[in-house]
N, C-alpha and C positions, 0 to 999 in steps of 0.2 A: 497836712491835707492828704486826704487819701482817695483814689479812684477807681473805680469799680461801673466794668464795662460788661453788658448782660444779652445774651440770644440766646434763640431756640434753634432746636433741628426736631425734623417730626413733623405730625401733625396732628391736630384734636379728631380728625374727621373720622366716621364709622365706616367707609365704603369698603369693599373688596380689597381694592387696591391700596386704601390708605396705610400707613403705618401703625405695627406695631406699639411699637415703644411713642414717647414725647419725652422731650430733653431741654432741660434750661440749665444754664450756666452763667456765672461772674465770675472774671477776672479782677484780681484787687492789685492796684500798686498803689506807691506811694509819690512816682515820679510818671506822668503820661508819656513824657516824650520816649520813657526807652523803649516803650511799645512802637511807637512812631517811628523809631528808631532800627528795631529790628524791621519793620516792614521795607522800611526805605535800602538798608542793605540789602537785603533778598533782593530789590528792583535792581540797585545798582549792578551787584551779579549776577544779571542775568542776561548774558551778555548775546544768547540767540534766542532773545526776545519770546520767551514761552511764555511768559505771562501776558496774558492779551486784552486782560480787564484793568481801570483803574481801581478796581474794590477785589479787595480780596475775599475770596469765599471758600469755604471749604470742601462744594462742589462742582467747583469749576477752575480748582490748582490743580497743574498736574502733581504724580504721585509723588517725585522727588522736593518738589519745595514744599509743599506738606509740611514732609518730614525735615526740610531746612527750618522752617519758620517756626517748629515745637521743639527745636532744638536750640534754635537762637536763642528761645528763651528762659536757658538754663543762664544766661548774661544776667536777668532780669529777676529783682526778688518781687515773687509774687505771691499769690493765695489763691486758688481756682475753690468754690462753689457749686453746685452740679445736685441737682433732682433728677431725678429717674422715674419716669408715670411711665406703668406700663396697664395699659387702655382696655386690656380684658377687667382689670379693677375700678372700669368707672360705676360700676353699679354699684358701689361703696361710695362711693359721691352722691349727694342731694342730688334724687334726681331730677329734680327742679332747673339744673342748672344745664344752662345753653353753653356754647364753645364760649363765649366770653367771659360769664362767668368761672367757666372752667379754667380759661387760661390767668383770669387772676388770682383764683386759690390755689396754682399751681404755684404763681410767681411768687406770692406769700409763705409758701412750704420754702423757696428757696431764700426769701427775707428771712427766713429764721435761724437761716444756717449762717446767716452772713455778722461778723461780731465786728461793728462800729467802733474807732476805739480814736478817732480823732473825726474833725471836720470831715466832712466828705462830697463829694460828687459824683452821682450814680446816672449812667446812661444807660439807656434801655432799647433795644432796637425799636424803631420806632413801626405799631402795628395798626394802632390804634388812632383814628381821624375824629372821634366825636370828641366833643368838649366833655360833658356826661361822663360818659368812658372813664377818661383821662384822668378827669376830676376823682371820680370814684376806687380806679387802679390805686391812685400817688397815696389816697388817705388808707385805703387799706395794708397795703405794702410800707409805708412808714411805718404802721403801727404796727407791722411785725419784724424789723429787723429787730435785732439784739443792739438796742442802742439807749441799752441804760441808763447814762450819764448824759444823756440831752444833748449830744453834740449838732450839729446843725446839719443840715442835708440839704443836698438842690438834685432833685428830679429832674429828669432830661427825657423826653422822649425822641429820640434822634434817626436823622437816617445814616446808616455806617457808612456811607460815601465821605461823612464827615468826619468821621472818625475811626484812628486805624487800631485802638481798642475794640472797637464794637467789631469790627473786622479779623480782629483775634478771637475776638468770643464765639463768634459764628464758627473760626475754626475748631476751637477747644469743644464746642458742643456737637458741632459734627464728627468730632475724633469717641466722643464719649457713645453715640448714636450709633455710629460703627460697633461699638463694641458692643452694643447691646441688639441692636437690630440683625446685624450682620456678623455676630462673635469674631469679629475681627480685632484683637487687643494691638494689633501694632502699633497704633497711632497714641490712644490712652496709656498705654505704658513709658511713651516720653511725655507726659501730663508732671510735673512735680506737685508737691503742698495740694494736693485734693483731697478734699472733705466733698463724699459722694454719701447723698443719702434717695434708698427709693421709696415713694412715696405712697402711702391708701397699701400697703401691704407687710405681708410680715420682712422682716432683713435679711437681704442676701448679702453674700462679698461676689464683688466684680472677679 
């Protein structure tokens, strides 16, 4: 059984102040708890209570457990996943498409990166409240992982309070956002096993 835990950092919006870049990201393991695991060590040392949230987010840790909790998880065999949209290319997009459609053919650019190779269970930070939506996300995003072999899949749409995967995603996609919004590679270069691709444009290297 395998798990794969998936956020965004970014956002689709056109205003002045909106961002640049948009970012999505999956985490793959094979075992959830060690995810679970590394978050619950970082609580336990952290013994003058700097962490002030129960959910961990990767704009609201300070700067030193960051870098604890991307390091922890060199303990931990994973696979990280990661699309790069960068937003002056939406006019390469049907422009037909509103921010929801946009954010599904983004999550599908990141389905295709993702190679299914047993059972699995896929969590999704959870964005989306209509049935409609939801419905419509799960079938298209199935049909584009790389899941040749028919293995079975359960979609999740979840909120990361429940999950300290989706809690790691959030960070790994904010570490990748930094690097690309703010060319800041500190944080992405303790990333391991990343398969980063950008999307609607021609290829760069990070």
């Amino acid at each position: 059984m395998s798990y794969i835990f998936i956020d965004e950092s970014g956002d689709l919006g056109t205003k002045k102040s909106s961002s640049k870049y948009f970012v999505m990201a999956g985490i793959k393991v094979e075992d959830s708890q060690k995810l679970d695991r590394v978050i619950r060590k970082i609580k336990r040392d952290d013994k003058k209570n700097i962490i002030t949230s129960n959910e961990i987010k990767g704009s609201n840790l300070p700067h030193d457990i960051k870098i604890k909790i991307l390091k922890k998880l060199d303990s931990v065999n994973y696979q990280v996943f990661i699309i790069i949209f960068e937003k002056i290319n939406r006019y390469k997009v049907n422009d037909g498409y509103d921010n929801i459609k946009l954010y599904d053919l983004l999550a599908c650019e990141l389905a295709k990166q993702i190679d299914i190779s047993s059972s699995s269970k896929i969590f999704i930070d959870k964005s989306k409240n209509k049935k409609e939506e939801i419905v419509n996300f799960n079938k298209a995003f199935l049909e584009n992982l790389n899941n040749f072999k028919k293995f079975p899949i359960k979609l999740e749409h979840a909120n990361s309070m429940s999950y300290k995967g989706l809690q790691i995603a959030d960070l790994i996609s904010w570490a990748i956002f930094q690097s690309v919004e703010h060319n800041n590679n500190e944080f992405i270069d303790l990333i391991k096993n990343k398969k980063i691709k950008r999307v609607f444009e021609e290829k760069k290297n990070l």
